[in-house]
C-alpha positions, 0 to 999 in steps of 0.5 A: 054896786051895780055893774053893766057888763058887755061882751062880744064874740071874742070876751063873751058874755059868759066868760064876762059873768065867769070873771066878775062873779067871785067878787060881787057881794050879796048887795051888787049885781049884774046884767050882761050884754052883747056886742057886734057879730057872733062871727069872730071874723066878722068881728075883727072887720067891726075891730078894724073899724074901731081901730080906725076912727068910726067909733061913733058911727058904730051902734051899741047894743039897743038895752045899754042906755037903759042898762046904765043908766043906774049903773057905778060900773061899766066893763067892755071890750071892744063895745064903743063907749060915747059920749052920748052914751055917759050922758045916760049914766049920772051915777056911772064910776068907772068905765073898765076896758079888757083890752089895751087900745082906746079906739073905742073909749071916748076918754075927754068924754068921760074925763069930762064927767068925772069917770074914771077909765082904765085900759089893760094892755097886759090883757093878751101881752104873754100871748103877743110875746109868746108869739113873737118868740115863734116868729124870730125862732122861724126866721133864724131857724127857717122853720116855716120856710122849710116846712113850706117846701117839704109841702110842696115836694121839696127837700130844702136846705138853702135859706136866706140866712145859709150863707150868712151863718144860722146861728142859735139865739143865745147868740144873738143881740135883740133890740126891743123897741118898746119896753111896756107889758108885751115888751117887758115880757119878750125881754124876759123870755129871751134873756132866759134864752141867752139873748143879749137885751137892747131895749129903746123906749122913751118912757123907760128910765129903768130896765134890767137890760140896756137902754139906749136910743133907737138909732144904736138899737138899730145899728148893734141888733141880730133882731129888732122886735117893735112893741111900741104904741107910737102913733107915727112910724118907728122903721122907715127908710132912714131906720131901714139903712141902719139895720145890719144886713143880716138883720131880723124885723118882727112886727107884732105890734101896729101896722103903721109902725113900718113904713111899708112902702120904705120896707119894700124898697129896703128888702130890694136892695137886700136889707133886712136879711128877713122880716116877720109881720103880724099885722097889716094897713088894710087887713084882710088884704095886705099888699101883694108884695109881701107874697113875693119874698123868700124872706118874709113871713106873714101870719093873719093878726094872730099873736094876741088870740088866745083863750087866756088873753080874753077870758082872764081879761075881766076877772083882772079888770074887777080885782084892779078896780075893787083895789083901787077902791081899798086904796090900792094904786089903778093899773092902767089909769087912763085919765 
């Protein structure tokens, strides 16, 4: 079997080699690319652009036509696999994604053609859920916001939530809003902190915690956590009025999942008590608003950049597919 693999500045060449070596037998081998910019900043521009519909505008590394052309198996992350690009890969298997977002996978194309596509959106789920757990100890605890004041000379002890009771989690209700992997994981973090679990998800028929619609969700919860994939948007104005006053919003999922405009409407008139955000319409720039609130926390796209979520991500991929050629279902099967 020959497999073409293609890294970039985040799930680099070597960490692409460190993770397929242990399975390939004497008869395999492997021939590792390069993606994009060496600059991990300038890479999350390049990821923005994927994320935003310019995959075939894109141009990929100038040796993989070549490279796959008598390739069984194709494993990238954020490189864009085309249609034209199948078209040079008569023999090509299965195309193998490290991460959890599609944008840069033409999917019809290679369905089309009988590959096989897998994605991994548990990739970098325990390191999203990790964080999500930071943000709602910041905003019921006030951690950045003191630390924010002690920088700046002052020795704070009045918080948006003082008045309202600052209260420890195990007493709290928190509402997942999507039950996949980063869901599923946030859920059980928290449970084993005393949370009580409310979870909405129109794919979930079995969970370990209370499933209910979103609107109830909304209405009972201390905290509401979105890990949803949804294409539209979750929190808008009506969602927003539903809140309790003395609410949480976390976001670490997509930007578009909360109707921006809606949230700032919504927080002058004083609902939710706070929000943390993670993600953003047009980073690197993010409306200027958000700067203005006491009670919002903002943090640059952080909750996935681990060093455990990218370089375990190939090593997960080889393992998936080599079970599913033993008879073993696919994890993450796309098509």
């Amino acid at each position: 079997m020959k497999i073409v693999c293609v890294g970039d500045a985040f799930i680099t060449p070597d960490m692409m080699r460190e993770g397929v070596a242990p399975f390939l037998k004497a008869e395999d081998s492997l021939e590792v690319l390069f993606w994009g910019q060496e600059d991990r900043e300038a890479m999350r521009e390049t990821a923005r652009l994927l994320e935003t519909g310019h995959r075939d505008s894109l141009p990929i590394p100038a040796l993989l036509p070549e490279a796959v052309k008598d390739a069984d198996l194709l494993i990238v992350h954020l490189c864009p696999v085309t249609g034209s690009l199948l078209d040079n890969a008569p023999r090509l298997k299965a195309v193998l994604s490290c991460r959890g977002g599609m944008e840069n996978l033409d999917v019809e194309a290679a369905t089309e053609r009988g590959i096989i596509i897998s994605n991994n959106p548990a990739h970098n789920a325990n390191a999203v859920a990790e964080y999500t757990l930071g943000l709602i100890l910041c905003e019921t605890r006030n951690i950045c916001r003191s630390h924010f004041a002690l920088k700046n000379g002052q020795w704070r002890k009045v918080y948006p939530n003082t008045a309202t009771t600052i209260r420890e989690l195990k007493d709290l209700t928190v509402g997942v809003v999507g039950f996949g992997s980063v869901g599923r994981l946030v859920a059980e973090k928290l449970k084993a902190l005393g949370c009580r679990i409310l979870v909405s998800d129109p794919f979930c028929k079995e969970a370990p915690y209370s499933i209910v619609p979103l609107d109830e969700l909304l209405q009972k919860s201390d905290v509401v956590t979105l890990h949803a994939r949804a294409k539209g948007v979750i929190i808008g104005e009506r969602e927003l009025e539903m809140l309790k006053p003395t609410a949480v919003l976390i976001n670490t999922a997509r930007a578009h999942l909360v109707d921006t405009l809606a949230l700032k409407r919504s927080l002058d008139r004083g609902r939710p008590l706070s929000v943390a955000l993670d993600v953003f319409d047009t980073e690197p720039d993010i409306p200027g608003f958000l700067r203005e609130y006491d009670n919002v926390t903002i943090t640059s796209h952080r909750a996935g950049d681990t060093v455990n979520s990218y370089k375990d991500a190939p090593a997960f991929a080889m393992d998936n597919y080599l079970g599913f050629l033993e008879g073993k279902p696919l994890r993450f099967r796309v098509n």
